[in-house]
C-alpha positions in Angstrom: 6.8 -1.6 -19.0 6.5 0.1 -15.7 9.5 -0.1 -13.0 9.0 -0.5 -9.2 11.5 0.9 -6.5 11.4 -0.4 -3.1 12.1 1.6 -0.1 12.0 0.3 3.4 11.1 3.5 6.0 11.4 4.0 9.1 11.7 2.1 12.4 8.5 -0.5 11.0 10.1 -0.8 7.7 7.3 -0.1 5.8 8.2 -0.7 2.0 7.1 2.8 -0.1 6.9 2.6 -3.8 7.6 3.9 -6.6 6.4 3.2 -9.3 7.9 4.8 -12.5 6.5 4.9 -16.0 8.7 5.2 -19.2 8.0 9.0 -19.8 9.1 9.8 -16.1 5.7 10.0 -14.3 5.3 8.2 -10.8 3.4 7.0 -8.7 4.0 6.8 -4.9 2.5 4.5 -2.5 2.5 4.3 1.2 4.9 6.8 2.2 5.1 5.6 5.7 7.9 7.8 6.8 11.5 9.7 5.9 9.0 12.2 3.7 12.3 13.9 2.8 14.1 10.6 1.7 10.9 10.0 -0.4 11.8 13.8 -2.4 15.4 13.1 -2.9 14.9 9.8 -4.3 12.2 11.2 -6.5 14.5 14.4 -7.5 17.5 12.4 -8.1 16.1 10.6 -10.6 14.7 12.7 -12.4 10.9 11.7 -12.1 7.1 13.7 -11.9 5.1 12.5 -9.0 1.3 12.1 -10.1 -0.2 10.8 -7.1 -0.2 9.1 -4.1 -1.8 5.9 -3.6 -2.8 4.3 0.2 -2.9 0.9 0.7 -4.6 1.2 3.7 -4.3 4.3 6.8 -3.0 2.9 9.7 0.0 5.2 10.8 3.6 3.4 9.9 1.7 3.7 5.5 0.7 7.8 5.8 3.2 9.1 8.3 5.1 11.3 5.7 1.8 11.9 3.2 1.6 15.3 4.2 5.2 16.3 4.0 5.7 14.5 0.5 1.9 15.8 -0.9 3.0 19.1 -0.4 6.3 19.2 -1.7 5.0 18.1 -5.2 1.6 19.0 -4.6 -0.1 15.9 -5.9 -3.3 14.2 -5.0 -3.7 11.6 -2.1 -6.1 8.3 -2.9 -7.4 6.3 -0.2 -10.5 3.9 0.2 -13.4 5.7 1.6 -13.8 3.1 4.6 -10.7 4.5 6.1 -10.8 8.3 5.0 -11.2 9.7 8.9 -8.0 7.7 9.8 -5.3 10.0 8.1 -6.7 12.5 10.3 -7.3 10.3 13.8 -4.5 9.1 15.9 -7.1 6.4 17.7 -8.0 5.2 14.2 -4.8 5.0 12.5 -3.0 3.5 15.4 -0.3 6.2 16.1 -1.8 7.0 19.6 -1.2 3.1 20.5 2.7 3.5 20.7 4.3 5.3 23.1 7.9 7.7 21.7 5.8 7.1 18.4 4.1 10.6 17.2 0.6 11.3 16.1 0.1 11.0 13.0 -2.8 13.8 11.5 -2.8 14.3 8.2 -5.4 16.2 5.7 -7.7 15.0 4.2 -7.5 12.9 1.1 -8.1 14.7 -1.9 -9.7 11.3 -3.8 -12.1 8.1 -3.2 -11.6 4.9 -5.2 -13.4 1.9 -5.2 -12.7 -1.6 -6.7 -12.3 -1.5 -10.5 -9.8 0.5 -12.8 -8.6 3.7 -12.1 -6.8 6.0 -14.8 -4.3 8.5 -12.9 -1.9 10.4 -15.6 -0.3 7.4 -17.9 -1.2 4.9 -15.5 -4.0 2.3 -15.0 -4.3 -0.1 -12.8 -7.0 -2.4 -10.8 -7.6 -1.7 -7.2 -9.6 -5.0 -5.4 -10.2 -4.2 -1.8 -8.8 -6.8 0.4 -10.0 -6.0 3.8 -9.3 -8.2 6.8 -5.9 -6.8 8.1 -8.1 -3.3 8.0 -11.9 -2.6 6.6 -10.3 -0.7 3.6 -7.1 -2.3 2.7 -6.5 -2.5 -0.9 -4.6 -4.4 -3.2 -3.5 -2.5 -6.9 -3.0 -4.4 -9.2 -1.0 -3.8 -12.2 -1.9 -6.4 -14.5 0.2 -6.0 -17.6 3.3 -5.2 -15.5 3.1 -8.5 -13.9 3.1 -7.0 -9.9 0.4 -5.9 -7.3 0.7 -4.2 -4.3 -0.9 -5.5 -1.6 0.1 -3.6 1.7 -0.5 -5.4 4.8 -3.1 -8.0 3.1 -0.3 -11.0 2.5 3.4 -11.3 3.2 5.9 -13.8 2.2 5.1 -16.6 4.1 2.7 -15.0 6.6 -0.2 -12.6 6.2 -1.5 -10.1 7.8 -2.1 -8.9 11.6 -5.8 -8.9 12.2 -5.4 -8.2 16.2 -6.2 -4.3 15.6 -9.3 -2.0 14.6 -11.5 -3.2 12.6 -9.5 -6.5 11.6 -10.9 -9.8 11.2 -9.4 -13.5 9.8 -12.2 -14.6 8.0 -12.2 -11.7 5.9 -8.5 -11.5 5.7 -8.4 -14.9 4.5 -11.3 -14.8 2.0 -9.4 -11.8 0.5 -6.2 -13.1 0.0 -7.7 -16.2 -2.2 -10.3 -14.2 -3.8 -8.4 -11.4 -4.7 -4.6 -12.4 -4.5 -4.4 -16.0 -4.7 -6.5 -15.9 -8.3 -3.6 -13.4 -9.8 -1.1 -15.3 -12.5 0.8 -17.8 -10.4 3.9 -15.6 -11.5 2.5 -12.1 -11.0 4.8 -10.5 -8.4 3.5 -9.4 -5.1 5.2 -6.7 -3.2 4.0 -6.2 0.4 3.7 -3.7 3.1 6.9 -5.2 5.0 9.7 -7.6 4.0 10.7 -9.1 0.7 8.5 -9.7 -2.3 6.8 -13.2 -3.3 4.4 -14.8 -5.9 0.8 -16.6 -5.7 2.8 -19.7 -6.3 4.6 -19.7 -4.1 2.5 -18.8 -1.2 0.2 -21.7 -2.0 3.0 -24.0 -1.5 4.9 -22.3 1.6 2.8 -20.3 3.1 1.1 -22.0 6.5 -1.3 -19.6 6.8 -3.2 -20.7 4.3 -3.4 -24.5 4.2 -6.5 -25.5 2.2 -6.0 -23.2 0.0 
């Protein structure tokens, strides 16, 4: 059974994960910022980085990617709809806040689309969930009973659809396509804030009456 560590970075908050396989092989997604927090969490106990996943690009998820991809020198995987945003302050939002920095990274070194993807030990679903951005994704990791959803749906409230490329429709279509239709007990970590459940979101969540 896999294990998930929840770190809350930077002035945003932005939850980072990590998500930790019996042998000691990890995965780490959205490492937003405090690159060198990331490393000593990873060091102290003991783990092996394989990857790191994206959620989405937009600057508080990818502002330590860089810093923490070289350090372990592992792989970044990010939807191709927002490749040219690690690299473009205007894209990824960094350039909208002033005292915040730009944020340029590299390159990613992978693509995925939906469907399952194999990285080390792991495998896992990704369904793209745009709406909050055009390539916000959701992974989902099915016999673990979690998915990680980013910035797609929060506890009680959903995503910001107010910035590039956003749109509520398509927000809303994704969450009860692709997140709403998980087990009613499958646990959903976000981008910010505390985890939830499908279940629960049906009932308490007033975003998404009718649903």
């Amino acid at each position: 059974m896999l294990k998930i560590h929840t770190y809350p970075l930077g002035p945003i908050q932005t939850n980072c994960y990590i998500i930790e396989e019996p042998g000691g092989q990890c995965l780490i997604v959205d490492p937003g910022e405090e690159g060198k927090r990331i490393i000593q969490e990873i060091e102290g106990a003991g783990l092996k980085p394989a990857a790191i996943l994206l959620t989405h690009a937009h600057f508080d998820h990818i502002g330590a990617v860089d810093t923490v991809r070289d350090h372990f020198n592992i792989p970044v995987h990010i939807h191709p709809a927002e490749q040219e945003w690690l690299l473009n302050p205007d894209l990824n939002g960094s350039s909208r806040y002033p005292g915040f920095p730009a944020v340029r990274n590299r390159e990613a070194d992978h693509l995925f689309g939906e469907g399952l993807l194999a990285i080390g030990p792991f495998t896992f679903e990704v369904r793209h969930t745009p709406g909050h951005s055009p390539g916000s994704v959701s992974f989902i990791f099915e016999d673990s009973g979690f998915a990680v959803v980013g910035d797609t749906l929060f506890r009680q409230s959903v995503g910001r659809t107010d910035l590039s490329g956003g749109d509520t429709a398509t927000l809303l279509a994704s969450i009860h396509n692709k997140l709403l239709s998980l087990d009613d007990d499958c646990i959903i970590y976000p981008g910010h804030g505390p985890a939830t459940t499908p279940d629960f979101e049906k009932d308490a969540n007033p975003f998404l009456n009718g649903f």
